[in-house]
C-alpha positions, 0 to 999 in steps of 0.5 A: 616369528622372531624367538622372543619368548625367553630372550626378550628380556628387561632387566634392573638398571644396575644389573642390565649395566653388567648383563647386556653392555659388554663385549661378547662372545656366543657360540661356535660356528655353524654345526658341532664343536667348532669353535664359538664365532663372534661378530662385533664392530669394536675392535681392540685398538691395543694388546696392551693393557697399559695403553687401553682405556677402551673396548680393547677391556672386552678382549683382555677380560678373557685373556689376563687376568685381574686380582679381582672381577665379577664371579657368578653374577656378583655386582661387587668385585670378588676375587679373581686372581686373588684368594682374599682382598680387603681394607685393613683400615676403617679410613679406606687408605689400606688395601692388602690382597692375597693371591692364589697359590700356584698362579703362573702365565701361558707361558708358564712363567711363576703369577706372583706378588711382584707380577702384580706391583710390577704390572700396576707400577708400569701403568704409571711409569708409562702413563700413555695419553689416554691411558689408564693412568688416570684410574690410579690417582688415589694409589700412593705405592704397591708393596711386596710382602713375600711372594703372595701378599700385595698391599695397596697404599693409597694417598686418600680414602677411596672406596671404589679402589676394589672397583678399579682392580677389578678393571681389565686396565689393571690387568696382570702381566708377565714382567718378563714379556711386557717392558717396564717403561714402553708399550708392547707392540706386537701382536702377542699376549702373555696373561693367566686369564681362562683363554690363551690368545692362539693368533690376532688379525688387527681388524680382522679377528682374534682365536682364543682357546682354553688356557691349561694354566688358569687358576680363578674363578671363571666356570668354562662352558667352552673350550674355545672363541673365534672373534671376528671385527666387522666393519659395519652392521649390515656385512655382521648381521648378514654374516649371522644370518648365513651362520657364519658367525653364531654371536653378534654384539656391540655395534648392531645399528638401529636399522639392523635391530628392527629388521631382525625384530620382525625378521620370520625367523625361528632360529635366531634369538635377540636379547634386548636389555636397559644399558649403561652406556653413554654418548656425548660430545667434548669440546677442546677449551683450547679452539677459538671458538669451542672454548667460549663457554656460551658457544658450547651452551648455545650448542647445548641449548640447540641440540634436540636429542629426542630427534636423534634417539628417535630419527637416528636411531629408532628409538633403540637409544633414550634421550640422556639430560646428565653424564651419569645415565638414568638407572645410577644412584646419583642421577638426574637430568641436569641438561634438561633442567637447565636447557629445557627443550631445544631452542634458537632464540635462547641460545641466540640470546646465549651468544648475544650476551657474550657478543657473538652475533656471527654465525660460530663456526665449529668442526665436528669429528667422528669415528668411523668404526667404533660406535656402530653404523649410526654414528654418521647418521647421528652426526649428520643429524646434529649438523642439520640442527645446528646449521638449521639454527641459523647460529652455527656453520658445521663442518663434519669430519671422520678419521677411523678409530685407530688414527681418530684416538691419536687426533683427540689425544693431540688435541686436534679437534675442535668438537668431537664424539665419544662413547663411554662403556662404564668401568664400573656400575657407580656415577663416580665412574661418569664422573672422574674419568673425563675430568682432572689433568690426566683423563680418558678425554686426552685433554685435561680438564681441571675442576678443583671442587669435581677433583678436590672436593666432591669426588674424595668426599664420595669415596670415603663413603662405603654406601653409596645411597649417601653420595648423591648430593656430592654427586648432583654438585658435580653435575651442576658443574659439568652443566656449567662448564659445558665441556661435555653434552651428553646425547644418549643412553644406549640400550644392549642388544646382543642377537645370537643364533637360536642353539646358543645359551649362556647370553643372560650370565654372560656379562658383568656389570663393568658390562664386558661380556665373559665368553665363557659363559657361552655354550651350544644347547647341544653340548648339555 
């Protein structure tokens, strides 16, 4: 049977966000001292941490480096590329950070403060849509102090800033490499993380080898990683499988998951633990009929989530009521109190009100590469409710990931999916990210009380069990608006040949998997 014994593992909610959700990388390729080989299906849609605010983190995490990160299990950020950091004022508007002597880039140029305000400052200047601008709205200015010492001036407390330094968007990069004002479009990286980016295939695969350089915290169990981009499931599996590749992680579908549960094997292992991520549709207020607010609660009203947990995905996925996932201080299952279980004649009677009798017609759109195997089947599922409905026509359509992101930012879709991969493990960052005028969504979404209110109010709290109201109002509102339905909650499953170790330390609670971590049995 299938080796469960030490691998099959549930671990506590905040702790399985940063231990089984992130990117990944396990061991080398069959035999010896090969590289590690690692399959997934989210390939990087950019090199250039200016530009992403997506899985393209799981690659950067290896290969620039951050002033601060997640050592040794911690689930508060630690410095990295920092000696120290910290607040300097009890109102949370001052943050200094000194960094480790001696820091430089592959390419062998000096790691010093001004790298770090230049990289920052850059985020900023450029602001790509749907970039991660959007995390730095509470940074007034960076400030140089001599060749080590940063400060971070910020324009209203904010007690998770430490958390998004601790980001790969605020990845540190070689001023003399990365343009000031415009995105670097070639396929190079010049960072100081543990890894060197040997060569990148967009597509296609990514070789990463120890990088002679590095200074921080990070322990190397190895001394280099193959990561190779699937399209689909079924060719990665098959791939592990055949021992063509040693590590398979983000993008198993459901389907493949149960067949390698009962699979009669005893050289494969499959950790399996509580996740932290999210998938949810987003309605586009500028599209005739997606931005009528009873539309968007009827569609709220209809959608049978169970069905998809359980039909589509085998219940590998749990039926989520709230943006911010159940496991999160700040929690609770809003849609559920509000909606109840699904039902045509309340939300005929949604529409009634509003003096919609026609059937609605919606467009839904869909990556095709990103989230996994399922993803046409999930949507094919909704298609079947709402139209079951006798209230909606849907139409569905597809682009992939690289082109579907341009779509969404252009605003081009009426309704469409997306998944969210937590920054960091606190309900802020299910929360702010997808609202305001400048948000992860590429379409901005004003709600002065979330933005002015109730998110500054939260931040200026160091402990975090005291934020829950704040929180559960802003839920409140999200239910409202309608703008976003939450669908499900992932859980992590990660399946890796039998020789590998290093899985369970492996990943981080912004769930983003430290390839370093990963060894072959043999090599002890």
């Amino acid at each position: 049977m299938f080796n469960q014994n030490r691998v099959l593992r549930r671990v506590a909610a905040v702790v399985s966000i940063s231990l089984v959700a992130g990117c990944g990388v396990f061991s080398s390729s069959a035999g010896g001292g090969g590289p590690i080989v690692v399959g997934t299906t989210s390939a990087p849609s950019t090199l250039d941490p200016a530009e992403s605010w997506d899985g393209s983190w799981e690659l950067f995490r290896n290969v620039y480096q951050t002033l601060l990160a997640y050592p040794n299990g911690a689930t508060t950020p630690q410095p990295d590329a920092a000696k120290t950091c910290a607040f300097t004022d009890s109102g949370k508007r001052t943050y200094r950070c000194e960094l480790r002597p001696g820091l430089k880039f592959t390419g062998g140029d000096t790691l010093d403060a001004r790298a770090v305000k230049y990289s920052i400052d850059r985020i900023r200047t450029i602001n790509a849509p749907g970039g991660p601008a959007g995390l730095l709205g509470s940074l007034d200015r960076v400030q140089v102090l001599g060749d080590r010492e940063v400060v971070f001036r910020l324009n209203k407390a904010d007690a998770t800033f430490p958390f998004v330094l601790a980001t790969p968007a605020m990845s540190i990069v070689d001023p003399d490499d990365y343009p000031a004002r415009s995105l670097r479009r070639d396929e190079s990286v010049h960072g100081s993380g543990p890894y060197t980016l040997k060569s990148y295939e967009e597509g296609k695969q990514a070789e990463l080898v120890r990088n002679d350089n590095y200074q921080g915290f990070a322990d190397r169990q190895n001394d280099a990683v193959t990561i190779r981009y699937f399209d689909d499931s079924a060719t990665m599996v098959e791939a592990l499988r055949s021992g063509a590749i040693d590590v398979t992680y983000r993008g198993l579908a459901a389907s493949d998951i149960v067949a390698l549960q009962s699979w009669n094997s005893t050289d494969l292992q499959l950790i399996d633990g509580v996740g932290a991520d999210i998938n949810y549709l987003v309605f586009n207020p500028k599209d005739p009929w997606a931005g009528i607010p009873a539309v968007r609660r009827a569609v709220a009203q209809v959608v049978d989530r169970p069905a998809i947990a359980f039909n589509v995905y085998q219940g590998t996925v749990d039926a989520l009521y709230s943006m911010v996932p159940a496991g999160l201080t700040g929690h609770t299952a809003s849609y559920f109190d509000v909606y109840g279980d699904p039902s045509t004649s309340k939300a005929r009677q949604i529409l009634a009100d509003a003096g919609i009798t026609q059937r609605v017609p919606l467009t839904f759109w869909y990556t095709t590469d990103r989230y996994g195997s399922e993803t046409v089947k999930e949507f094919r599922e909704l298609k079947r409710q709402l139209d079951g409905s006798g209230l909606f026509t849907i139409t569905l359509k597809s682009r992939p990931w690289k082109t579907y992101v341009v779509g969404y930012q252009r605003g081009e879709y009426p309704v469409f999916g997306r998944g969210w991969f937590p920054d960091f493990p606190d309900a802020d960052n299910f929360i702010a990210p997808f609202v305001g005028d400048h948000n992860t969504l590429g379409t901005p979404y004003p709600s002065p009380v979330i933005t002015g209110k109730l998110l500054p109010e939260a931040r200026a709290e160091n402990d975090r069990g005291e934020v829950v109201e704040d929180f559960e109002k802003a839920q409140q509102i999200l239910v409202n608006d309608a703008r976003l339905i939450p669908l499900w909650q992932g859980r992590q499953y990660i399946a890796a040949s039998d020789d590998i170790s290093g899985g369970e330390q492996a990943l981080d609670p912004s769930t983003i998997m430290m390839m370093w971590k990963l060894h072959r049995k043999a090599s002890w």
